[in-house]
C-alpha positions in Angstrom: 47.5 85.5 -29.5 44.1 84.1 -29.2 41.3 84.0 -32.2 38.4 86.5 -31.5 35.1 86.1 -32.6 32.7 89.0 -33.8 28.9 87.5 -34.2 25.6 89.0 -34.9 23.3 88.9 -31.6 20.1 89.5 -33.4 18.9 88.8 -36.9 21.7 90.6 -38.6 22.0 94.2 -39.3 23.3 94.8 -35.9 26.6 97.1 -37.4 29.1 94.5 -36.9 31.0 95.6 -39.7 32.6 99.1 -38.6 32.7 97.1 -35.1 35.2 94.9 -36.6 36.6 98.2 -38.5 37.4 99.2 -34.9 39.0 96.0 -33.6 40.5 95.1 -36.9 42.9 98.1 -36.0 44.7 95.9 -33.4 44.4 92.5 -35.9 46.8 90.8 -38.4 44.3 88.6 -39.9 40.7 89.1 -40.1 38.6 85.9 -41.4 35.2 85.6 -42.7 33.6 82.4 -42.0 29.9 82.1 -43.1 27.4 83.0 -45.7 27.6 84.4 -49.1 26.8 87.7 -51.0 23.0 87.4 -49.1 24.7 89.8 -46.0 26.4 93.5 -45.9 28.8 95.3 -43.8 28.9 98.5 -44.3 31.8 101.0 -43.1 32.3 104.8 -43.5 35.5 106.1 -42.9 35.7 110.0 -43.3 33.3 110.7 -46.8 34.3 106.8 -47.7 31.4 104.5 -47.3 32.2 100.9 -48.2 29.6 98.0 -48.8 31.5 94.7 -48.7 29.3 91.4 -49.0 32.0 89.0 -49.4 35.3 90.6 -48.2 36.1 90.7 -44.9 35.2 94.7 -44.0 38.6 94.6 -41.5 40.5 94.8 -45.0 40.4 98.3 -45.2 42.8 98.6 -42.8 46.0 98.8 -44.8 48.0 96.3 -42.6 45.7 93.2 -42.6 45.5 90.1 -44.6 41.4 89.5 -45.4 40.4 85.6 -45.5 37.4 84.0 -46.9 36.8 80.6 -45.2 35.7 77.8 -46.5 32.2 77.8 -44.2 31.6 80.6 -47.0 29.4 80.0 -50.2 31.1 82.8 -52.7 29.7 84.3 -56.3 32.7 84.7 -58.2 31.1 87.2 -60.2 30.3 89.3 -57.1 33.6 89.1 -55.1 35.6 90.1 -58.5 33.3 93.5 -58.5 33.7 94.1 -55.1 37.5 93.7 -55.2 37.9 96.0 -57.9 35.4 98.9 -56.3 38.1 98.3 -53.2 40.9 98.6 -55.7 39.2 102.0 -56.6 39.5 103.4 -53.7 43.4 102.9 -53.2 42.3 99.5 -51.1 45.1 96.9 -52.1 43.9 93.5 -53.0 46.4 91.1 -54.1 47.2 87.5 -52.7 49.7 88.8 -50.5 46.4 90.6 -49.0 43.6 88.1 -49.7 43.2 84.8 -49.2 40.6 82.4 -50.7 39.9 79.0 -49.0 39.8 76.1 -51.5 37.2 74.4 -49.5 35.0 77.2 -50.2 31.6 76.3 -52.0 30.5 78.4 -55.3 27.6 80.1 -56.5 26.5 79.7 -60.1 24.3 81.6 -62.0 22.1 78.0 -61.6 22.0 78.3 -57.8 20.4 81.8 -58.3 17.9 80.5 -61.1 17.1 77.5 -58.4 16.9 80.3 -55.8 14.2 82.5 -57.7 12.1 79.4 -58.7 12.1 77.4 -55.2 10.7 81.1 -53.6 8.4 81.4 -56.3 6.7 77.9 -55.7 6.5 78.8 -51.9 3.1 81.2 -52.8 2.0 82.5 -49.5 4.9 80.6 -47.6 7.8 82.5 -49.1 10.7 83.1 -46.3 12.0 86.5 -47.6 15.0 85.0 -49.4 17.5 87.6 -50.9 17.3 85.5 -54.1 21.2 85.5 -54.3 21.7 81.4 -54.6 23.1 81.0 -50.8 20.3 78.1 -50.0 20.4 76.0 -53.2 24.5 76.7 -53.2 24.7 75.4 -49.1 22.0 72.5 -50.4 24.6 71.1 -52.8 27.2 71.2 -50.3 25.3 69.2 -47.9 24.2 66.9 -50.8 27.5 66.6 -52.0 27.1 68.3 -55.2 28.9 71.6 -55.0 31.9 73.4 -56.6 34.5 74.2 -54.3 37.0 76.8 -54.6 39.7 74.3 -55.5 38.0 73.4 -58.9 39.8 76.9 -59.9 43.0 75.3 -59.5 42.6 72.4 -62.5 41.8 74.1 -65.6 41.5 71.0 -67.5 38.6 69.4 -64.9 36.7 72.4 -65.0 34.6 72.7 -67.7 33.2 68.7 -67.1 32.7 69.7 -63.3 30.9 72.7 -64.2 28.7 71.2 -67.2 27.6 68.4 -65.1 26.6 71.3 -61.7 25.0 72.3 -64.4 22.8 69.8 -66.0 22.1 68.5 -62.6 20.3 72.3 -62.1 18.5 72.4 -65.6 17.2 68.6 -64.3 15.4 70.4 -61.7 14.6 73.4 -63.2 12.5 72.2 -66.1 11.3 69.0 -63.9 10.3 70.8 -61.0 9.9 74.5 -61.5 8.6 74.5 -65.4 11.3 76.9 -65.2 13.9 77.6 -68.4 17.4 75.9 -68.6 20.3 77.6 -68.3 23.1 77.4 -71.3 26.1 76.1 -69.9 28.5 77.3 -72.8 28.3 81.1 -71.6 28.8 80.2 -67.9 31.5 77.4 -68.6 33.2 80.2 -70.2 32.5 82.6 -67.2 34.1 80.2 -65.0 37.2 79.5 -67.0 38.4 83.2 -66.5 37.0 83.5 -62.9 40.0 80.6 -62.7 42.2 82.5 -64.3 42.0 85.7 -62.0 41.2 83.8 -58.7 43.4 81.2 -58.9 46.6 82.8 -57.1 44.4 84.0 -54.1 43.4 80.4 -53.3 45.4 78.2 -50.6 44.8 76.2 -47.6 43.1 79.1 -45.0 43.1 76.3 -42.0 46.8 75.9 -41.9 47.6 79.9 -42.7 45.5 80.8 -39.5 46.6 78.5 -37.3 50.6 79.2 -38.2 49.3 82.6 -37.5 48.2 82.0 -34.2 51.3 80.1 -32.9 53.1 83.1 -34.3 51.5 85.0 -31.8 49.4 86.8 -34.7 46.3 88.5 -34.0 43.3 86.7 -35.8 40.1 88.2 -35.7 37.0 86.5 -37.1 33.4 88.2 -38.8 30.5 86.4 -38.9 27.7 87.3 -41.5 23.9 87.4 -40.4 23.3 87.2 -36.8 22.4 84.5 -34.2 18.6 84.2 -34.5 19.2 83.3 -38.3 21.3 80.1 -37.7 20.6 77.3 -39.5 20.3 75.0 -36.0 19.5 77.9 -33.3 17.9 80.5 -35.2 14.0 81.1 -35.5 13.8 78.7 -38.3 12.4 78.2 -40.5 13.2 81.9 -40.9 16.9 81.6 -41.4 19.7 81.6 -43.4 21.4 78.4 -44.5 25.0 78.8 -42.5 26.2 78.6 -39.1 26.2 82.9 -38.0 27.0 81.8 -34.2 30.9 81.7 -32.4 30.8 78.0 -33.1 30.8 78.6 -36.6 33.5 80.4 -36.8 35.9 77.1 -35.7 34.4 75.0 -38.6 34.1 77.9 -41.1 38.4 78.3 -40.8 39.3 75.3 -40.0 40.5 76.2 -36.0 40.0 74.0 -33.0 38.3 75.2 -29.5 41.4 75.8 -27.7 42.1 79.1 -29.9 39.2 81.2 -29.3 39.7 84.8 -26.7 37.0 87.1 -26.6 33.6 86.7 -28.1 32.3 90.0 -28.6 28.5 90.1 -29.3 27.1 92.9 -31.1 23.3 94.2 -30.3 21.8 97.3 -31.7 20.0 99.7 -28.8 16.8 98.5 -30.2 15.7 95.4 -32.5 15.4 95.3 -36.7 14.8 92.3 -39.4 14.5 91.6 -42.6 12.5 89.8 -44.3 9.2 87.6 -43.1 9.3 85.5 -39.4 8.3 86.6 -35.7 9.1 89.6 -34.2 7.2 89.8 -30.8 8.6 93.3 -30.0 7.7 95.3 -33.6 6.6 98.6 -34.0 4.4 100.1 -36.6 3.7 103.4 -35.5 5.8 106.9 -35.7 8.3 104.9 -33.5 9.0 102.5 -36.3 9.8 105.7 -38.5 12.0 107.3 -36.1 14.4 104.0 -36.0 14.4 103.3 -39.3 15.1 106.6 -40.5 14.2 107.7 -44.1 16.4 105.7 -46.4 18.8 108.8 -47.1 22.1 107.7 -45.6 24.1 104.7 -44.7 23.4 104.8 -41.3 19.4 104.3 -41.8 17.5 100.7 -41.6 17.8 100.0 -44.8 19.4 96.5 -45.9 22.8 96.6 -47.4 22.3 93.9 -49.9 18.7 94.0 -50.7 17.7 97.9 -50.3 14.5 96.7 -48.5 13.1 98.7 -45.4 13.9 96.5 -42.4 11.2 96.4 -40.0 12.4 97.9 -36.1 11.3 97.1 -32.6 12.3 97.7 -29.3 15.2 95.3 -27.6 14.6 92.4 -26.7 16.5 90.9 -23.8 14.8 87.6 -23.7 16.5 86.8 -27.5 19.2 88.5 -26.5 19.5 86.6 -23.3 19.0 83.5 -25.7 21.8 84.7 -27.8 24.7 85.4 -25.5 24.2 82.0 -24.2 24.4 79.6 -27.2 27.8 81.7 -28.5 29.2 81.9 -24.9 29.4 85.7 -25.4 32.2 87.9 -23.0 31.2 91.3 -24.2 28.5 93.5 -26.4 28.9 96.0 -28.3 25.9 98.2 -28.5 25.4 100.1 -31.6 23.4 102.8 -32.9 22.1 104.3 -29.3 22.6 108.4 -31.1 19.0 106.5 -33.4 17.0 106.8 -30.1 17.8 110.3 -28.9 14.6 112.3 -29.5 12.5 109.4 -28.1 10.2 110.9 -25.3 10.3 106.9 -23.7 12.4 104.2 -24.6 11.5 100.4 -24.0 12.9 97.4 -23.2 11.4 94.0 -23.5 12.6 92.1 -20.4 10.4 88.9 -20.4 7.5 87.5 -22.2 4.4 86.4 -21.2 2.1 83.5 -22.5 -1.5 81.7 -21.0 -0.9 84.0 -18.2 3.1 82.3 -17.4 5.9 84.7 -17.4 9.4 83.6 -19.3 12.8 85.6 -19.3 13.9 82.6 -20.7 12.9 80.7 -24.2 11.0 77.3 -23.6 11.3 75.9 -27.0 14.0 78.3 -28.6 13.6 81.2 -30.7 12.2 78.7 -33.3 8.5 79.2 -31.6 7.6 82.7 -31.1 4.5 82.7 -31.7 1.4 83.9 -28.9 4.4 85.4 -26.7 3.3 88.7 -25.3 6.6 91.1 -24.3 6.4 92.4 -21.4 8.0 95.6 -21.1 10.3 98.3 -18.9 10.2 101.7 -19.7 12.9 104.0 -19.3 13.2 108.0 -20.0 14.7 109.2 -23.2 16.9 111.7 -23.8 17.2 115.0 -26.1 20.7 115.2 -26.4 22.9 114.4 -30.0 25.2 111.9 -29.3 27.0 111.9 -32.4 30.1 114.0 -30.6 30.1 111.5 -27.4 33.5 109.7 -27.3 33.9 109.2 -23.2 31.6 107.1 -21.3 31.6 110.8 -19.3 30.0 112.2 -22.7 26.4 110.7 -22.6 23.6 111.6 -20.4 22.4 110.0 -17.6 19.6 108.4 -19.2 22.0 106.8 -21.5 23.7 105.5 -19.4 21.3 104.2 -17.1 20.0 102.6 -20.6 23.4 100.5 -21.2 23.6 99.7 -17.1 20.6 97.8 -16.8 21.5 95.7 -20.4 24.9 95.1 -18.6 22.9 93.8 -15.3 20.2 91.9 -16.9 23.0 90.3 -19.7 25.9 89.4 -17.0 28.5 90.4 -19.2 29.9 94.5 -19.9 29.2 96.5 -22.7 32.6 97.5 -23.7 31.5 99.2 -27.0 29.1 102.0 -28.3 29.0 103.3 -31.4 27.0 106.6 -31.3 27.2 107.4 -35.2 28.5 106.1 -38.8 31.7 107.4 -38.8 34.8 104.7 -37.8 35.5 107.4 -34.8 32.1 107.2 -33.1 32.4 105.2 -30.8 32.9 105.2 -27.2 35.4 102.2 -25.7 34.2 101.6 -21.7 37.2 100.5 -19.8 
């Protein structure tokens, strides 16, 4: 069985959680491969809603084993809470049903302090971080500095490794910041019965999968954040500090090329961000309120880990365009389309214009937004509820003629819609 990839095709938030929920039905394994407790899935299964940051959301399937991969940067503290809210609701977690790689990176209580001061020194130039450590953790990764998983697995070398992570962050911290150090005995402590707990979920996650594969298992793999965050093809410097994109997914669990199936790319019906950057298709008026809803359910566009209002748009083809490309998409997934019922007029952004010069494609990447006009198509809305649609046969005409012209100006099929929170609606187009 081949390794499928589930990625973000805009700047997160599209819904890819209860997209995996759905696929995650069919899978044996499903792997998470990037970023840290800074991104949300959220599912709701009957009067169940479940927020996971760290856990794989496909685990709530009773029959699937959950992996963490070691492209991941994970707050012990964090994935111990969430694990037990799951155990709360009858969800088992065990090692026989989670799996931790030790070439995972950890985030301390200093990576958060170094988080809060390095956004704090940005003044005016602040990119909308969720303050949860994931840049300063991936920055001592890169540098050579981090804590892996596997430091959980030698109780004797721990308590040096983590006193010197942390004198290395109270160097900075009072240097650079004029901030207050941190006292490593509390966290030294902290860490010595994270070790304790986590230890028996840790292994090797690159040889597990890949047995799993020649098996003939069915491995599917989540991706936090979306594509137009990526490190190296998002709109940076307005990104996250991981690899969101299909590649990642490879170097995040340890798989090579020759393994990879579908790559299904999941788009809401209209655009949202968090957080400061470009947005060339933003709307401010009693539009925005219609898509972003009021805050009092799941469903509304309000972010999973930081609570914040996102702000809303319409789609934009020319990212999306952008986005299919660079993670060799197959299929989308559309979610969300029962959010624009009501609308009188719907609009697409099919191109943008600049100096007069008209681009369906991006000249520079997503990393230069700026001074591009959209240029739109607009398309009748429709009145109907589609919360009860579960047959391509089900949605209106305008709907439909909605998800057609994605299909023709994307080249590949929508094969999913989700037209509601719940994990049954959605309509599959065969």
């Amino acid at each position: 069985m081949p390794l499928d990839i589930v990625i973000g095709a805009q700047w997160g938030d599209e819904g890819k959680g209860r997209m995996v929920d759905l696929l995650a039905s069919q899978a044996d394994y499903v792997a998470r491969y990037n970023g840290g407790d800074n991104a949300g899935h959220t599912v709701t299964v009957g009067e169940q809603t479940f927020k996971l940051h760290l856990i794989p959301s496909g685990i709530i399937h009773s029959h699937t084993i959950g992996v963490l991969g070691s492209g991941m940067v994970v707050n012990p503290a964090t994935l111990l809470e969430e694990m037990e809210r799951l155990r709360a609701a009858d969800v088992e977690i065990t090692p026989r049903r989670l799996r931790i790689a030790f070439g995972a990176h950890l985030i301390t209580p200093a990576h958060r302090a170094l988080d809060a001061a390095q956004e704090a020194a940005r003044g005016k130039g602040k990119i909308g971080t969720t303050l949860r450590g994931i840049g300063p953790a991936y920055t001592d990764k890169v540098s050579r500095h981090g804590l892996r998983a596997e430091i959980f697995l030698d109780p004797a070398s721990l308590p040096e490794k983590v006193e010197a992570h942390l004198a290395r962050a109270n160097r900075l911290l009072t240097r650079l910041y004029t901030a207050e150090p941190l006292d490593p005995a509390p966290i030294v402590e902290q860490f010595r019965a994270y070790a304790e707990t986590l230890r028996p979920y840790i292994g090797d996650i690159s040889s597990l999968l890949h047995t799993a594969l020649r098996k003939g298992k069915r491995v599917l793999a989540e991706g936090a954040q979306g594509t137009l965050l990526d490190l190296d093809q998002g709109t940076y410097p307005f990104v996250t500090s991981s690899t969101p994109i299909a590649p990642g997914a490879l170097t995040g669990l340890g798989l090579g090329v020759g393994c990879v199936g579908r790559v299904i790319g999941v788009t809401k019906a209209f655009q949202t961000r968090v957080g400061a950057g470009p947005f060339p298709t933003e709307v401010e008026d009693s539009t925005a309120e219609h898509l972003r809803g009021t805050g009092a359910n799941p469903w509304d566009e309000f972010g999973t880990t930081t609570g914040r209002p996102r702000r809303v748009g319409w789609l934009d083809l020319v990212l999306l365009r952008y986005a299919l490309r660079v993670n060799g998409v197959t299929e989308l997934a559309l979610t969300k389309l029962d959010v624009l019922s009501g609308l009188e007029r719907i609009r697409l952004c099919t191109a943008y214009r600049r100096d007069g010069e008209t681009f369906t494609d991006l000249p520079f990447g997503p990393g230069s937004l700026e001074g591009f006009e959209p240029v739109y198509q607009d398309f009748p809305g429709w009145q109907e509820d589609l919360r009860a649609a579960r047959r391509w046969e089900d949605l209106p005409d305008a709907a439909c003629d909605y998800i057609l012209h994605i299909e023709d100006q994307m080249g590949v099929p929508v094969t999913l819609v989700s037209v509601g929170p719940e994990r049954e609606q959605v309509v599959e187009i065969v």
